[in-house]
C-alpha positions, 0 to 999 in steps of 0.5 A: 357326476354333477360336474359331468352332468353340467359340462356335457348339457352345456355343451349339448345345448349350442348343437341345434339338433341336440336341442330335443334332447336335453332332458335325457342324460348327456351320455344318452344324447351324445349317443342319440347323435352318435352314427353308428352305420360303420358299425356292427354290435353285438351285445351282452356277451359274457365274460364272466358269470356275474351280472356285471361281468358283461361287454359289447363289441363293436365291429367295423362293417366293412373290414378286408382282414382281422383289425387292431382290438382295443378293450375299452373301460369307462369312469365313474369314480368305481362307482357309478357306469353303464357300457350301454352308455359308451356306444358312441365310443364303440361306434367312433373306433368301429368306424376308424377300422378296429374292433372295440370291445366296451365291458362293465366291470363290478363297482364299489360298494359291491366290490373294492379295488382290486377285484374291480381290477381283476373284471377288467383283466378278465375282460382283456382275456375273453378279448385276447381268446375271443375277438377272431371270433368277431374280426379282431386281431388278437395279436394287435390288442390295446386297453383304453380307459377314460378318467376310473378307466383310465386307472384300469388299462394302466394298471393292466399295461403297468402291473403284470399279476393281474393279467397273469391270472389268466396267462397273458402279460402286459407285453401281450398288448401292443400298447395303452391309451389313458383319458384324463387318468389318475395315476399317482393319487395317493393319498385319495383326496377324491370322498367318493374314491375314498372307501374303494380303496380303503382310505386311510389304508390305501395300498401304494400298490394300487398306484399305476406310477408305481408298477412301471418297469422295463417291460411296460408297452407303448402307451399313449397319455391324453389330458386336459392342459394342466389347469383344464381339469378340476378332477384329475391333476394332469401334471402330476397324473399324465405327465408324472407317469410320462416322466417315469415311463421315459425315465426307463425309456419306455416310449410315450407319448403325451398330448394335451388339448386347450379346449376340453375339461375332465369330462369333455375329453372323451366326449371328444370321441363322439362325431357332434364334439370332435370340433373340441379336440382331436382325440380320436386322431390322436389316438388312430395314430397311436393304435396305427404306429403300434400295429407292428413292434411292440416296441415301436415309439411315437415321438415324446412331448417335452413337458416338466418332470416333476417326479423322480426316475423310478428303478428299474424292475424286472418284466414279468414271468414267461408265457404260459403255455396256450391252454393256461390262456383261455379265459374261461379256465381261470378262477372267477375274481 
């Protein structure tokens, strides 16, 4: 997190107006700058008993009908992160017409991988059953995630048992948005990431390259260009997981911006920094092109495959029926 910390205040300090607030954390300070008029938030809903099983919406002010849902999960090594940290991402997608829902999820050393993955199914659920409720559209539900989060909407997009606790299947969302994840990290080289996933033992289930089937939605894949990011490698993460999704003809797109590193690339997403790169462009296209078929597909970047055509697997198991659906009816992680 001293990486992060260091990029974003440096960034911070060529912005006049971020001038006075450089002894606040960066995040505080990206969400000190951050508009929020275009939205409306609603704060500390519940979707599970537990303390950290908390999120909070952010709905569009102004909106003629229900909007495309998108579930957001931060980074932080499964360590270390606060939704409250992340209002300018909420703010930024309320502002191009969705709903966005920011959760916590519960961290190592409280808990280890998968139950960190089960919260963020659980979340994606109360999403699905409760977003008409604030606007949304549950039909049109997205998963996005930066860095850790970006594991998280993967491997809920890729690996269909952890929705299937709670009726729903990855191709229930209309489609998947990675920032700068980790996909394929085996063996875990990251110390910190290391005891989350039980390091030497890590399970190779845990990898997201490792659950791509047939049935995997659209999904859209940002990163530094290889070389950009000193934590996550983008050739063989993004662009690894891109080959094996196009191996099996699931349609992907990635895209890869110059001007940002590891940290910067969700930062991006706040209105001081989007000089950058323009990620939240991007990523209102990709949510724009999937509102109709779940199979519709944005044209592929050509980049290098460096990781061989993974089989085909079957999709996951039939819907349940609706009752089995309803967040609140399935066993606490």
């Amino acid at each position: 997190m001293t990486i992060v910390r260091t990029t974003l205040l440096g960034l911070l300090a060529a912005l006049p107006l971020a001038a006075g607030l450089i002894a606040c954390s960066p995040l505080t300070a990206i969400n000190a700058l951050s508009s929020g008029s275009a939205s409306h938030v609603t704060r500390g809903l519940a979707y599970g008993p537990l303390p950290r099983q908390k999120l909070d919406v952010y709905a569009p002010k102004t909106r003629t009908g229900p909007v495309p849902v998108v579930v957001f999960f931060y980074g932080g090594n499964w360590t270390s992160g606060e939704r409250a940290d992340y209002a300018f991402v909420g703010h930024a997608l309320a502002a191009r017409g969705y709903l966005a829902v920011i959760a916590d999820y519960r961290l190592f050393p409280d808990v280890h991988y998968p139950e960190i993955l089960q919260d963020a199914a659980r979340a994606v659920a109360w999403a699905a059953m409760e977003a008409s409720r604030h606007g949304g559209d549950p039909t049109r539900l997205f998963v996005m995630g930066h860095s850790a989060g970006a594991y998280n909407a993967a491997m809920l997009a890729l690996d269909a048992s952890l929705l299937a606790r709670h009726g729903m299947r990855p191709q229930d969302l209309r489609g998947w948005i990675g920032l700068a994840g980790p996909y394929d990290f085996l063996p875990v080289e990251n110390p910190t990431a290391r005891p989350v996933f039980f390091y030497p033992d890590t399970p190779v289930s845990s990898q997201p390259i490792r659950h791509v089937t047939t049935a995997a939605p659209p999904a859209l894949l940002i990163a530094p260009k290889p070389g950009k990011d000193k934590l996550v490698n983008p050739a063989r993460n993004t662009g690894g997981l891109a080959a094996a999704l196009r191996a099996l003809h699931r349609p992907v797109t990635e895209t890869y911006f110059d001007h940002v590193g590891h940290a910067t690339l969700v930062a991006t997403l706040a209105a001081p920094l989007r000089g950058l790169a323009p990620t939240l462009d991007a990523v209102g296209a990709f949510i724009d092109a999937n509102n109709g078929s779940e199979d519709a597909a944005l044209p592929a970047k050509t980049v290098q495959k460096d990781k061989a055509p993974l089989p085909s697997r079957a999709p996951g198991a039939a819907t349940p029926a609706p009752e089995q659906r309803a967040y609140d009816k399935t066993p606490a992680p």
